[in-house]
Backbone as a ProteinNet text record, in pm:
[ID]
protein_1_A
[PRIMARY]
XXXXXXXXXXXXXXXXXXXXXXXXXXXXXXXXXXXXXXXXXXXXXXXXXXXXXXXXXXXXXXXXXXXXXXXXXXXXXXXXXXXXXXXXXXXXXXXXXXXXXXXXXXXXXXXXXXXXXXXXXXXXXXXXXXXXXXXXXXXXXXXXXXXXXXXXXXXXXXXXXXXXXXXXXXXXXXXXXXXXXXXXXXXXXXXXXXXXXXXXXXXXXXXXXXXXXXXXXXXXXXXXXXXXXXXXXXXXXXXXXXXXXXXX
[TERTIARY]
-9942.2	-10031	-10028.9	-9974.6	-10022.5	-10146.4	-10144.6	-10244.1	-10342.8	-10454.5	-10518.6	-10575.1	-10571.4	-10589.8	-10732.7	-10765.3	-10919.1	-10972.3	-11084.7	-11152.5	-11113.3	-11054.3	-11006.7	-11153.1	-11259.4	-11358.6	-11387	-11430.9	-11463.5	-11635.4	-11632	-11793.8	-11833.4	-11900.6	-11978.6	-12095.6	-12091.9	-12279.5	-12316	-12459.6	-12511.1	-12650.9	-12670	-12762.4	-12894.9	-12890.8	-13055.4	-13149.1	-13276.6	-13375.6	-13419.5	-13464.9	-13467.2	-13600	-13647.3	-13749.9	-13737.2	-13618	-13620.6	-13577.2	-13664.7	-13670.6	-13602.5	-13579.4	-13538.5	-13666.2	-13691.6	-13772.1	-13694.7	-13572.6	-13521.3	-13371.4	-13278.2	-13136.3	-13169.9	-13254	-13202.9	-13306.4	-13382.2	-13445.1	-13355.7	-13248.5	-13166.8	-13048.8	-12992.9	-12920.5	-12926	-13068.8	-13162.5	-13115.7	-13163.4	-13152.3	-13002.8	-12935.5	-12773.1	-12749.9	-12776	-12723.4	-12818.7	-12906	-12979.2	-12903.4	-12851.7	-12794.4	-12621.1	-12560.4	-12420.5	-12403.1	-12365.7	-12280.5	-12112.5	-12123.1	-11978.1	-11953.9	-11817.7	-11712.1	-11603.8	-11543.9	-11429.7	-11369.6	-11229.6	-11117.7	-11104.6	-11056.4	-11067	-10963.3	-10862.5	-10808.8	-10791.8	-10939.4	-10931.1	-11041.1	-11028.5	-11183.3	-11173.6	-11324.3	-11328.3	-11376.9	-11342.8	-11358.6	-11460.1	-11535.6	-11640.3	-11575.6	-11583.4	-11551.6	-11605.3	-11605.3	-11711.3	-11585.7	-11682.3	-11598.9	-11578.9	-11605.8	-11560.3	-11629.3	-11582.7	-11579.3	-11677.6	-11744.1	-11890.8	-11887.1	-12050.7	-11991.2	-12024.6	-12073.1	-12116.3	-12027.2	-12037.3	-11934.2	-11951.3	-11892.2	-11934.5	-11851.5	-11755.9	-11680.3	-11518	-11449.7	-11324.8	-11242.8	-11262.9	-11105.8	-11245.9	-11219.7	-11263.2	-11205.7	-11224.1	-11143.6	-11217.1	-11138.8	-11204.1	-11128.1	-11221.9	-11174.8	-11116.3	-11218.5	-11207.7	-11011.5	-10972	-10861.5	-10763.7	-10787	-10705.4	-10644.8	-10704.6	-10635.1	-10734	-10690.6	-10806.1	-10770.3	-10926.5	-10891.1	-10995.2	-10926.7	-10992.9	-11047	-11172.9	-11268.4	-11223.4	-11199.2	-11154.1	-11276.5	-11287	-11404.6	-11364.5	-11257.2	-11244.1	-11323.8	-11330.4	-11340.6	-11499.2	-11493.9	-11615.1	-11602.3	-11496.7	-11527.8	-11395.6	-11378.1	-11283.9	-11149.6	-11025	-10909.6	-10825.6	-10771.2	-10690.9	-10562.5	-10581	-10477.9	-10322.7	-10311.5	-10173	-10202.3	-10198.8	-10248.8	-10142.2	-10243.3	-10164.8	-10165.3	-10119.2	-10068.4	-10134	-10202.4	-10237.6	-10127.4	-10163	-10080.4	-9991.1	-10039	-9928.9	-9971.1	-9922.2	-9947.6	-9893.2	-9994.4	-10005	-10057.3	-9968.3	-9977.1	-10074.6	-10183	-10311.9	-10372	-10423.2	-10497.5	-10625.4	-10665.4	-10797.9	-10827.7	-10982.1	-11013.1	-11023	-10942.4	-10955.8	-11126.9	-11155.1	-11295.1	-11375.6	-11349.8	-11423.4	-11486.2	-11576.3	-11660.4	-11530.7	-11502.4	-11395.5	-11305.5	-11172.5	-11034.6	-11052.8	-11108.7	-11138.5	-11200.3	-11151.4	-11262.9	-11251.7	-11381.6	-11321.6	-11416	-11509.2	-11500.3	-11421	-11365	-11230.6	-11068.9	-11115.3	-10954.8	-10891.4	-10912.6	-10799.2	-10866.9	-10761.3	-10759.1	-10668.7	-10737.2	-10589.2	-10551.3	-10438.5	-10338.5	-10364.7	-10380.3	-10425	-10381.7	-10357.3	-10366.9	-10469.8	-10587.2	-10739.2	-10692.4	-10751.2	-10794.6	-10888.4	-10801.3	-10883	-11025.8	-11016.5	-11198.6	-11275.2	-11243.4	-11316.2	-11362.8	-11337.1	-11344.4	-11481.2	-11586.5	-11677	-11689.5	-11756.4	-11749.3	-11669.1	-11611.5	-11521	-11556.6	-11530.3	-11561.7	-11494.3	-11525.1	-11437	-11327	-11338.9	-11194.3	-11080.4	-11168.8	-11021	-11025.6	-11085	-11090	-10983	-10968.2	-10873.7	-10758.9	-10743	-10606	-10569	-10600.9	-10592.5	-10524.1	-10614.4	-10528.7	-10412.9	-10380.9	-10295.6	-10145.7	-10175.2	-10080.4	-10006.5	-10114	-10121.8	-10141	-10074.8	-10098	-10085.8	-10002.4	-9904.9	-10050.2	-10111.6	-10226.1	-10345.2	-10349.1	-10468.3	-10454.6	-10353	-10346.4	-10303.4	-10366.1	-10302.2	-10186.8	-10064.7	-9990.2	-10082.1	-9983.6	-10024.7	-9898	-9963.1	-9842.8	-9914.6	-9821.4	-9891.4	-9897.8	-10047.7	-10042.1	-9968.1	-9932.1	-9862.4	-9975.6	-9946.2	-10030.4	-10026.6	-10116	-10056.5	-10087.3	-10210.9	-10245.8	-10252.6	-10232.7	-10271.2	-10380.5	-10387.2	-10548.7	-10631.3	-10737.9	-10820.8	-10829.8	-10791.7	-10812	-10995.8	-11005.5	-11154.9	-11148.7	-11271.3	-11301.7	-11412.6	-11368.7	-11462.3	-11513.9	-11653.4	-11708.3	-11726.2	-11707.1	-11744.6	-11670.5	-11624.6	-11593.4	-11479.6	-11349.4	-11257.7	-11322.4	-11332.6	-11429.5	-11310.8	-11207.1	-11119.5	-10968.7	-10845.7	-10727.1	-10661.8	-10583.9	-10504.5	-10491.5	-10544.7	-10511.5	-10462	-10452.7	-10388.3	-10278.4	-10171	-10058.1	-10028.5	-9937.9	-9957.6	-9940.1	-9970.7	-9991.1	-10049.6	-10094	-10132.8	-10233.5	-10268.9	-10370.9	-10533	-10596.4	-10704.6	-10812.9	-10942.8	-10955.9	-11112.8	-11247.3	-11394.6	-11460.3	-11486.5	-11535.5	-11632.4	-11698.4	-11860.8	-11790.3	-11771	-11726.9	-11570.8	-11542.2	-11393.2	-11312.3	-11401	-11279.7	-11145.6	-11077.9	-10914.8	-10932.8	-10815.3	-10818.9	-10631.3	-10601	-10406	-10466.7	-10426.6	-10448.8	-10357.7	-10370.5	-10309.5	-10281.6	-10148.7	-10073.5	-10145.5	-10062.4	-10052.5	-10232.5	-10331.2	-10429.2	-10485.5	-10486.1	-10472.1	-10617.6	-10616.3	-10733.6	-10821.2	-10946	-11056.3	-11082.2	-11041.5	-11055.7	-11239.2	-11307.8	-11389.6	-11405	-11312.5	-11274.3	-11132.9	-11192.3	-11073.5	-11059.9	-10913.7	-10895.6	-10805.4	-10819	-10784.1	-10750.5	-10645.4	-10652.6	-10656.3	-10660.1	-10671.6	-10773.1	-10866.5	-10995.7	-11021.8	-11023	-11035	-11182.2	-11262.9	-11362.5	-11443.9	-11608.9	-11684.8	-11759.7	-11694	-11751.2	-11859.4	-11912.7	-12051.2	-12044.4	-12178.6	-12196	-12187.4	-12198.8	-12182.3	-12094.4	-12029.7	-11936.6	-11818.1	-11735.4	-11575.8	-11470.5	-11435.3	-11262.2	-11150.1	-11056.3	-10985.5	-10831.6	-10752.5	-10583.9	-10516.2	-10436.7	-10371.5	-10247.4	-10182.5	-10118.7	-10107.3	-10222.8	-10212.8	-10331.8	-10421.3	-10544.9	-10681.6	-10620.6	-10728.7	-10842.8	-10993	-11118.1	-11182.5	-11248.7	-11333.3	-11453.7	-11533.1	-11708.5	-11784.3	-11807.6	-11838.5	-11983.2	-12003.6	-12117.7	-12193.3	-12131.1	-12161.4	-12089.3	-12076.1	-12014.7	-11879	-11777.3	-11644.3	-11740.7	-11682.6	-11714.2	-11574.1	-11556.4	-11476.9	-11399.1	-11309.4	-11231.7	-11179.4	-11269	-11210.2	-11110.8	-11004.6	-10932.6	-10891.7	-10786.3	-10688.1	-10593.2	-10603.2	-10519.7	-10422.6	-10494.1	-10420.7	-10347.6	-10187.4	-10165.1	-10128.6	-10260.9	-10218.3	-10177.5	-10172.3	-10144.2	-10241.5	-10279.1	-10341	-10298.5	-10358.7	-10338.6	-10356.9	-10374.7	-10487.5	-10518.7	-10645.9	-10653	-10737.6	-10778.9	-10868.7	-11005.5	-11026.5	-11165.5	-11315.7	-11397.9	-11528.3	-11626.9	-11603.1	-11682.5	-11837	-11931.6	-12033.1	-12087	-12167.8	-12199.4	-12297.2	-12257.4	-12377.2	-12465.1
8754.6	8664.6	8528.4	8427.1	8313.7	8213.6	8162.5	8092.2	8024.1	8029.1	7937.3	7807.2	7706.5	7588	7576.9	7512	7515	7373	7361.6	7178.5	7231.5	7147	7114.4	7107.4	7212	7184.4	7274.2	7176.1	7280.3	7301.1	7427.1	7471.4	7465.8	7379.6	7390.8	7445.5	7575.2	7637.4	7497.8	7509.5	7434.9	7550.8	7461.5	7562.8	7598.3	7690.6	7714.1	7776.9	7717.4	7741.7	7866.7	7909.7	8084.6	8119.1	8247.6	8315.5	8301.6	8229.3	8262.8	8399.7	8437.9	8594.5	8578.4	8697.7	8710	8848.6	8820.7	8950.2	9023.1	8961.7	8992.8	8912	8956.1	8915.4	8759.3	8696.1	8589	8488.9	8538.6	8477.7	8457.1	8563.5	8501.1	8399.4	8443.5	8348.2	8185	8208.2	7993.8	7993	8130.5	8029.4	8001.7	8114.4	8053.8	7913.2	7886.6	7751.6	7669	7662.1	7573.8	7508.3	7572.4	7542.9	7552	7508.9	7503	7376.9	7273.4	7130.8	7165.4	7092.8	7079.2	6947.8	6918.9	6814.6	6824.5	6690.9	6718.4	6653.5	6691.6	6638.9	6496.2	6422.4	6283.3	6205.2	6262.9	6213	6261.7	6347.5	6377.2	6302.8	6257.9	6158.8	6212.8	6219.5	6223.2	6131.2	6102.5	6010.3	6087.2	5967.2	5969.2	5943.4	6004	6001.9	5895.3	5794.1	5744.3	5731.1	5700.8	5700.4	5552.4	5457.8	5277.5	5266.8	5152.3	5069.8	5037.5	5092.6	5021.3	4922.9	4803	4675.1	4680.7	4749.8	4737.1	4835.5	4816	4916.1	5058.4	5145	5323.8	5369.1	5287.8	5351.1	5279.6	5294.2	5210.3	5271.3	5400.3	5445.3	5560.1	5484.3	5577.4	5610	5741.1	5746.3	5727	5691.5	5614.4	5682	5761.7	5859.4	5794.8	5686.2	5572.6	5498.1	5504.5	5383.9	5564.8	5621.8	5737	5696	5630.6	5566.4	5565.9	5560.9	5548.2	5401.2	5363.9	5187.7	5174.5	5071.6	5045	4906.5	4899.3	4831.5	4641.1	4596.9	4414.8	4356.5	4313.3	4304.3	4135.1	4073.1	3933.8	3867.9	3972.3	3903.4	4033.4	4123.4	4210	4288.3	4351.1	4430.1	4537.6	4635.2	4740.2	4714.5	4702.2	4656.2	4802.4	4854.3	4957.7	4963.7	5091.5	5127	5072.4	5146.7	5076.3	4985.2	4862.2	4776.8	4739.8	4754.7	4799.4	4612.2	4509.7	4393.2	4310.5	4260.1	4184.2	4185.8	4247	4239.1	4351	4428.8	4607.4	4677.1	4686.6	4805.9	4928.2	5007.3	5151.5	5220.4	5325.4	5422.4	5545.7	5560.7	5655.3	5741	5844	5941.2	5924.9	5891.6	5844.5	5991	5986.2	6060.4	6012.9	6080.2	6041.4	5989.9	5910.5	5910.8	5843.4	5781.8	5694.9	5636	5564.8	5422.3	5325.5	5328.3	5223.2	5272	5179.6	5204.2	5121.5	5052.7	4953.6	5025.7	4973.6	5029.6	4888.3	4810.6	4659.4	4665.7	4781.1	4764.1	4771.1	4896.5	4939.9	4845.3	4764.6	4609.4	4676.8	4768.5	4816	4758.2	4714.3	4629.2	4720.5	4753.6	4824.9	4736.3	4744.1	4660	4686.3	4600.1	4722.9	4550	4439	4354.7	4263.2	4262.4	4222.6	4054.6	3959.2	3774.4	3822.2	3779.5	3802.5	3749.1	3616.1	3560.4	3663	3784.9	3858.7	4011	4008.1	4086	4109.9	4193.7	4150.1	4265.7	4106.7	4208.2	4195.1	4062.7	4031.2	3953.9	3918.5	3840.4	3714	3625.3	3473.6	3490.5	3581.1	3575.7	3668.9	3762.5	3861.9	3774.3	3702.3	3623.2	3515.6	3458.8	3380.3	3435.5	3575.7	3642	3679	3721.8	3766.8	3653	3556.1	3378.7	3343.1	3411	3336.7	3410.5	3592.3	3663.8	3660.8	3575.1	3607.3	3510.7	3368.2	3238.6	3171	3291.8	3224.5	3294.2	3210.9	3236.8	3302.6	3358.3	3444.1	3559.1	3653.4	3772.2	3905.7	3994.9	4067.9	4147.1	4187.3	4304	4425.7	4475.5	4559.2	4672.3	4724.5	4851.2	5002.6	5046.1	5167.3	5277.1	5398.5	5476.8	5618.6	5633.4	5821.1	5909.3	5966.4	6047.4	6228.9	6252.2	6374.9	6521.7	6520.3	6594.2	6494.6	6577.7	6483.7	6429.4	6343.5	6308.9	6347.8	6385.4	6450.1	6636.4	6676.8	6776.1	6824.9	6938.9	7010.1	7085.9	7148.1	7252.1	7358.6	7450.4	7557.2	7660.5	7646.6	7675.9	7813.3	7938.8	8070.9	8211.7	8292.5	8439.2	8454.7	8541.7	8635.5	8741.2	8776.1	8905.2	9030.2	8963.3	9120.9	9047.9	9126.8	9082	9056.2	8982.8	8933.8	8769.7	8691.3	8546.4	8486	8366.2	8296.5	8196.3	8226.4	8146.2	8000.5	7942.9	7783.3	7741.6	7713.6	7621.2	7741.4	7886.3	7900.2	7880.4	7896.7	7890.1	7949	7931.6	8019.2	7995.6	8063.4	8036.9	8085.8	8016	8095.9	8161.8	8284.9	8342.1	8301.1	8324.3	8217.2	8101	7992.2	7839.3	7838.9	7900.6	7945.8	7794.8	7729.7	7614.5	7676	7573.8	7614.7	7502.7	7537.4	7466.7	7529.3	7466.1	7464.4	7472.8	7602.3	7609.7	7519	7488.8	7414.1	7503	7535.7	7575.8	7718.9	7830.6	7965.9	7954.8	8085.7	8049.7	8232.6	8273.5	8394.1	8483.1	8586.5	8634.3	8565.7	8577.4	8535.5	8374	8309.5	8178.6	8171.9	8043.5	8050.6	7896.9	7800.9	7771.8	7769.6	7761.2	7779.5	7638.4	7571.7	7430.7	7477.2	7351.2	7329.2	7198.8	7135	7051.2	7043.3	6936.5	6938	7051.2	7034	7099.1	7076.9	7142.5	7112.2	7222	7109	7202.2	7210.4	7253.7	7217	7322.2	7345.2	7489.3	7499.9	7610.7	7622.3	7715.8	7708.1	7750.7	7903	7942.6	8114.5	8254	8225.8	8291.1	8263.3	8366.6	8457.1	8325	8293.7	8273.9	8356.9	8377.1	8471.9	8390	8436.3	8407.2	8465.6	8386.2	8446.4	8472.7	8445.9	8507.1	8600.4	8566.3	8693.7	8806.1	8724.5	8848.3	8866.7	8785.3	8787.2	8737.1	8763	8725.5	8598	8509.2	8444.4	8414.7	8447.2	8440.6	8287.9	8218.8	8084	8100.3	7969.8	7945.5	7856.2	7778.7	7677.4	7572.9	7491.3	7406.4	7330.5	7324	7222.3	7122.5	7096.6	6951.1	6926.9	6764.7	6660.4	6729.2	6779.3	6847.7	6697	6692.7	6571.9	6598.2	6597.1	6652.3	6525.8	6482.3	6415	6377.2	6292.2	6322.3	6190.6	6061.8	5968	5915.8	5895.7	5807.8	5672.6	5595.6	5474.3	5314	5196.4	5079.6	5043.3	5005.2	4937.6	4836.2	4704.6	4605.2	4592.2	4591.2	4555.3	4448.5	4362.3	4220.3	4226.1	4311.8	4338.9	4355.5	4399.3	4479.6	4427.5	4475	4376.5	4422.4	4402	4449.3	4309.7	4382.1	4346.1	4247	4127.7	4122.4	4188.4	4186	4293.4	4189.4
-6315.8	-6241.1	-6307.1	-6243.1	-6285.7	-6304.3	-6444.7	-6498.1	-6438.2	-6464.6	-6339.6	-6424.9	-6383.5	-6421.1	-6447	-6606.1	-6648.5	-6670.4	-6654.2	-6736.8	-6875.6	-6959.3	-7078.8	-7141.5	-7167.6	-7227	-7306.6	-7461	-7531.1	-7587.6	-7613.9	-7633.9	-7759.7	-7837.3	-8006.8	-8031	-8086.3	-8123.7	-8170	-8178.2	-8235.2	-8321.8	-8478.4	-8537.8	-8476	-8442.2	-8402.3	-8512.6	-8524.4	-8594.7	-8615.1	-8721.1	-8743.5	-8649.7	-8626	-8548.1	-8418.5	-8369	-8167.9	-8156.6	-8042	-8003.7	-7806.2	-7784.8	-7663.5	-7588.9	-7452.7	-7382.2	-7354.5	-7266.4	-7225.8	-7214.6	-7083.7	-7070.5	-7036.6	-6933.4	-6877.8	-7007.4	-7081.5	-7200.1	-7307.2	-7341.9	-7434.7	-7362.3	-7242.2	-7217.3	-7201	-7165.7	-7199.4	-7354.3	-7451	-7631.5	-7584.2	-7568.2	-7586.5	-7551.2	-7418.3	-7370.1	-7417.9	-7460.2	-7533.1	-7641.8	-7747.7	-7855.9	-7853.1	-7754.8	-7745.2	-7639.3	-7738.9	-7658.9	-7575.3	-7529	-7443.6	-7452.4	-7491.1	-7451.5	-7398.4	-7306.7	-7202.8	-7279.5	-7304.3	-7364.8	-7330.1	-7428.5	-7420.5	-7342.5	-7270.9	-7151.9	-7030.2	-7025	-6890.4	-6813	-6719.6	-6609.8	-6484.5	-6453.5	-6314	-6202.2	-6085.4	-5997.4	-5883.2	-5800.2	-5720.3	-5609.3	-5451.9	-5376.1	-5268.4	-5222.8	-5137.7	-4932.5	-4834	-4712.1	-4686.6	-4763.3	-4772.8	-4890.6	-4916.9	-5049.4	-5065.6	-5200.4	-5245.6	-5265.5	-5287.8	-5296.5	-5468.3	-5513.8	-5659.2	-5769.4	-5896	-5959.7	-5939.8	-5938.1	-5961	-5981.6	-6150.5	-6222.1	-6210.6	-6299.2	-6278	-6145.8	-6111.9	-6026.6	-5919	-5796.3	-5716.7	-5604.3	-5507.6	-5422.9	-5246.8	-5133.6	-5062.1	-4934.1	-4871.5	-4741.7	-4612.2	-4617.7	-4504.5	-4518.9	-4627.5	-4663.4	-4696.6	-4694.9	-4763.1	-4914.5	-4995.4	-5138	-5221.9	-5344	-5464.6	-5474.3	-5538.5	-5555.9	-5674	-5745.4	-5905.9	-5904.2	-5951.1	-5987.1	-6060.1	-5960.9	-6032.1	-6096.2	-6209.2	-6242.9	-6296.5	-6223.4	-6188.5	-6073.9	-5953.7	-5821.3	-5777	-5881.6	-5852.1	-5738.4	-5680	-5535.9	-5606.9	-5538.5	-5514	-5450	-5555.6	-5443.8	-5451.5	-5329	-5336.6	-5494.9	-5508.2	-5613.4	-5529.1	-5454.9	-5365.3	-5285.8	-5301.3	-5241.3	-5094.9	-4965	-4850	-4827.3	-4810.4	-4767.7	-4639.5	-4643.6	-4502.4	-4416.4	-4346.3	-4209.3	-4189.6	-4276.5	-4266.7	-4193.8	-4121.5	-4008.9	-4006.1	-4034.5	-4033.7	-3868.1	-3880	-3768.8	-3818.1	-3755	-3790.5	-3691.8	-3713	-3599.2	-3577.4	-3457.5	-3434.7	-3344	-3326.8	-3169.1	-3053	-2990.7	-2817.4	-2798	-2720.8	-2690.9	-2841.3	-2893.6	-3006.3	-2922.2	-3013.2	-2967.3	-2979.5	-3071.1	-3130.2	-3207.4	-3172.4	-3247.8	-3376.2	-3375.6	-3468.6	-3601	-3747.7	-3827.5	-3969.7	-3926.2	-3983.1	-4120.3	-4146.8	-4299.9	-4401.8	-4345.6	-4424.1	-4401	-4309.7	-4236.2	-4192	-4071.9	-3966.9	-3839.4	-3805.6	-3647.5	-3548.5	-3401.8	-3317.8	-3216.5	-3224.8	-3222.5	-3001.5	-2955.2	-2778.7	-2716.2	-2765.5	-2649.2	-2626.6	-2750.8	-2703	-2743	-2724.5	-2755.4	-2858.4	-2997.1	-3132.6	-3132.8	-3046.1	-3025.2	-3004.2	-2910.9	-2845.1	-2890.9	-3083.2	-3132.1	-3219.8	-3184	-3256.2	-3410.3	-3485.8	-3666.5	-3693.8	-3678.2	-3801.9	-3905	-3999.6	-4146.5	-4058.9	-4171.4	-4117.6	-4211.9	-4307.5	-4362	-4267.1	-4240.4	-4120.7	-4001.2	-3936.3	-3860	-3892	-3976.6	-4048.1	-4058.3	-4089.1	-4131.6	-3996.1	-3870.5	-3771.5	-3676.9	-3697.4	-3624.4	-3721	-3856.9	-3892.8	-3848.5	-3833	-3829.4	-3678.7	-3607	-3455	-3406.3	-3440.4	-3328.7	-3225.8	-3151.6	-3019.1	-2933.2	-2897.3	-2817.5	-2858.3	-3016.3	-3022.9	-3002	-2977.7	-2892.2	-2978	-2985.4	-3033.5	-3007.2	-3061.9	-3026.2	-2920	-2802.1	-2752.2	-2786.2	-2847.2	-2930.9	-2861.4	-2780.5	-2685.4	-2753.7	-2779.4	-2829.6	-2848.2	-2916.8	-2911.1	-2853.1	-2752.3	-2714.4	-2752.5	-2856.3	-2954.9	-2849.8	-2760.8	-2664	-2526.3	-2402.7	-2281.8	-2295.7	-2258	-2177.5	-2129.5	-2118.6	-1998	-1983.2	-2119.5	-2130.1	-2124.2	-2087.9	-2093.4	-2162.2	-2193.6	-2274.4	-2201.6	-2206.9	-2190	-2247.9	-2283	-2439.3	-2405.8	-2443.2	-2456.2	-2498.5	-2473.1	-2479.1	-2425.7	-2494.9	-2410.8	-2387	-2280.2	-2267.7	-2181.5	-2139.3	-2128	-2123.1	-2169.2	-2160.6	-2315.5	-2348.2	-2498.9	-2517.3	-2381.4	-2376.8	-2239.1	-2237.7	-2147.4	-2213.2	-2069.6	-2093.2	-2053.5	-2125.3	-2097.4	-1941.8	-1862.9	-1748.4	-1652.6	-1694.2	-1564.4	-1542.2	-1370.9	-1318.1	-1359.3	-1384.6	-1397.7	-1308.7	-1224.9	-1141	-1148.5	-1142.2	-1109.4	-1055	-1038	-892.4	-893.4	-751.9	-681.7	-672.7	-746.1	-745.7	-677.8	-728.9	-633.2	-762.2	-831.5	-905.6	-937.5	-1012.9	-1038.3	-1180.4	-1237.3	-1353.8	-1406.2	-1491.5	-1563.2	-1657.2	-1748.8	-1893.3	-1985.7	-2097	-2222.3	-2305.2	-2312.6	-2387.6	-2422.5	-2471.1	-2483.1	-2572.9	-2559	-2584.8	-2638	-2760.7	-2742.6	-2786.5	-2892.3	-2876.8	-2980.2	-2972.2	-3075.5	-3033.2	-2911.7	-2863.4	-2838.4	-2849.2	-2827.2	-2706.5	-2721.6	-2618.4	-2533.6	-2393.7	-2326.2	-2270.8	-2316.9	-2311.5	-2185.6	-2108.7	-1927.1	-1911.4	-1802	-1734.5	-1643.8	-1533.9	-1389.4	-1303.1	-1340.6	-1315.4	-1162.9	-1043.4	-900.7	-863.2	-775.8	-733.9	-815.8	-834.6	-914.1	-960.4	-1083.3	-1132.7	-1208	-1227.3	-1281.5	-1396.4	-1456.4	-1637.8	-1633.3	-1543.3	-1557.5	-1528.9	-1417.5	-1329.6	-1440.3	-1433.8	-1514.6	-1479.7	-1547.5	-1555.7	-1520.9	-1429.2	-1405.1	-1444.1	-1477.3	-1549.7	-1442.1	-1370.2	-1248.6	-1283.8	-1415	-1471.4	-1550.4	-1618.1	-1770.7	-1702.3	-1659.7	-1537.3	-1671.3	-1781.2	-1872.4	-1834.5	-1900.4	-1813.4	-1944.5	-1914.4	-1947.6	-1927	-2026.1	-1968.9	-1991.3	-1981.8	-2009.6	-2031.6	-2127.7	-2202.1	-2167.7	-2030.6	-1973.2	-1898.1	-1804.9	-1765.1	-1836.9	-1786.4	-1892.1	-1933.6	-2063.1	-2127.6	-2145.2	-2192.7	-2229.4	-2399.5	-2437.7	-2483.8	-2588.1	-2724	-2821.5	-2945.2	-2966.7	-3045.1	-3099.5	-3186.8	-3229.3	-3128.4	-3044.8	-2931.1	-2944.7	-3049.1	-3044.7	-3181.3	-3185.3	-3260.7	-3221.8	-3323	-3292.3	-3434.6	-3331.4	-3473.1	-3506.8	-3611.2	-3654.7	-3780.2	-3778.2	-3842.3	-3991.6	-4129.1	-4184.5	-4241	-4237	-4243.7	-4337.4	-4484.2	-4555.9	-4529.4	-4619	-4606.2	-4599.5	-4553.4	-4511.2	-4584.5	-4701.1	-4820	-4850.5	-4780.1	-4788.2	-4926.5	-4981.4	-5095.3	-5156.4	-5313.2	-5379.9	-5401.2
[MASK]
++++++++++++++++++++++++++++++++++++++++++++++++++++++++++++++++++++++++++++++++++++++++++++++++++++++++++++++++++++++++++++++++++++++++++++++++++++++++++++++++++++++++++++++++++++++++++++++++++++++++++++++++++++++++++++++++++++++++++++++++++++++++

């Protein structure tokens, strides 16, 4: 069996004073840890996770969910600059969700790239504002760079139960009794599903009545009406014109 990886820490008794008594088990285990220090080996550190850039210190090297990078502490200019420092005007290809509020995420300096009149962008700094007119002057305009579409569009979801059969297969039909709707399944869908993802939904079905598979003949019990089905559906561009790191 291989080794499993430990904190490099080591444990020092420390003297304890004569006459401590124990009642019992979880009474001696307090004296124990009472009187035993720990130290972490002197080149090992650990880092704080945050989802954008603090504006104040919290340590030389932290890591930053929002930017996917660790970034270390300038204590010239006082803010957080990425460890790999990504370049004004690099454009990275990223997975957003279908159905955001916004493609945009301008604390962290990603701009999406869709076609918009940079005037017409709101929340920007006057410095990305600046970097945005400088990268982009033939009218103000941004690149319209068309997204990868990772799932269709307009997929549904239908929240509930396989209740008889092994699954449904990709495009068939499946169909409601009472509502009589119709719906095209998405891709092969098998047991232990709790939704049943659909497109092209015809006719207006309701929260209770079976799902029938006019191929596979498998049954579906629903939990309620289709909803709007949000996955990862888009890859798209984005700009970055640095970060909108608030003052401390």
């Amino acid at each position: 069996m291989p080794a499993i990886n430990q904190l490099p820490i080591t444990l020092t008794p420390i003297p304890a004073p004569t006459g401590i008594s124990a009642l019992n088990f979880d009474q001696l285990l307090n004296n124990i840890c009472s009187y035993i220090s720990a130290s972490v080996q002197a080149n090992v550190s650990f880092f704080q996770i945050f989802s954008s850039p603090p504006a104040s210190f919290q340590g030389n090297l932290i890591f930053v969910t929002g930017l996917e990078n660790f970034m270390v502490w300038d204590v010239n200019t006082g803010q957080y600059n990425p460890l790999n420092q990504i370049p004004i005007g690099g454009v990275l290809q990223q997975s957003v969700i279908y159905g955001a509020p916004s493609f945009d995420d301008l604390q962290n300096g990603f701009v999406y790239l869709n076609g918009r009149v940079i005037s017409s962008i709101a929340g920007l700094s006057a410095t990305q504002q600046d970097n945005l007119n400088a990268l982009y002057p033939n009218g103000g305009i941004l690149p319209n760079v068309q997204p990868l579409a990772v799932f269709p569009v307009g997929q549904m979801a239908i929240v509930g139960t396989l209740t008889s059969g092994t699954g449904f297969v990709d495009g068939e039909t499946v169909t409601q009794t009472t509502s009589g709707a119709t719906a095209k399944v998405y891709k092969n869908q098998g047991l232990g599903i709790t939704n049943l993802i659909v497109l092209d939904i015809t006719g207006t079905p309701n929260g209770t009545d079976i799902w029938t598979g006019g191929t596979s003949m498998s049954v579906f019990t629903p939990d309620g009406t289709p909803i709007p089905y949000y996955g990862p559906y888009l890859v798209i561009s984005r700009v970055f014109i640095g970060a909108n790191i608030p003052p401390v």
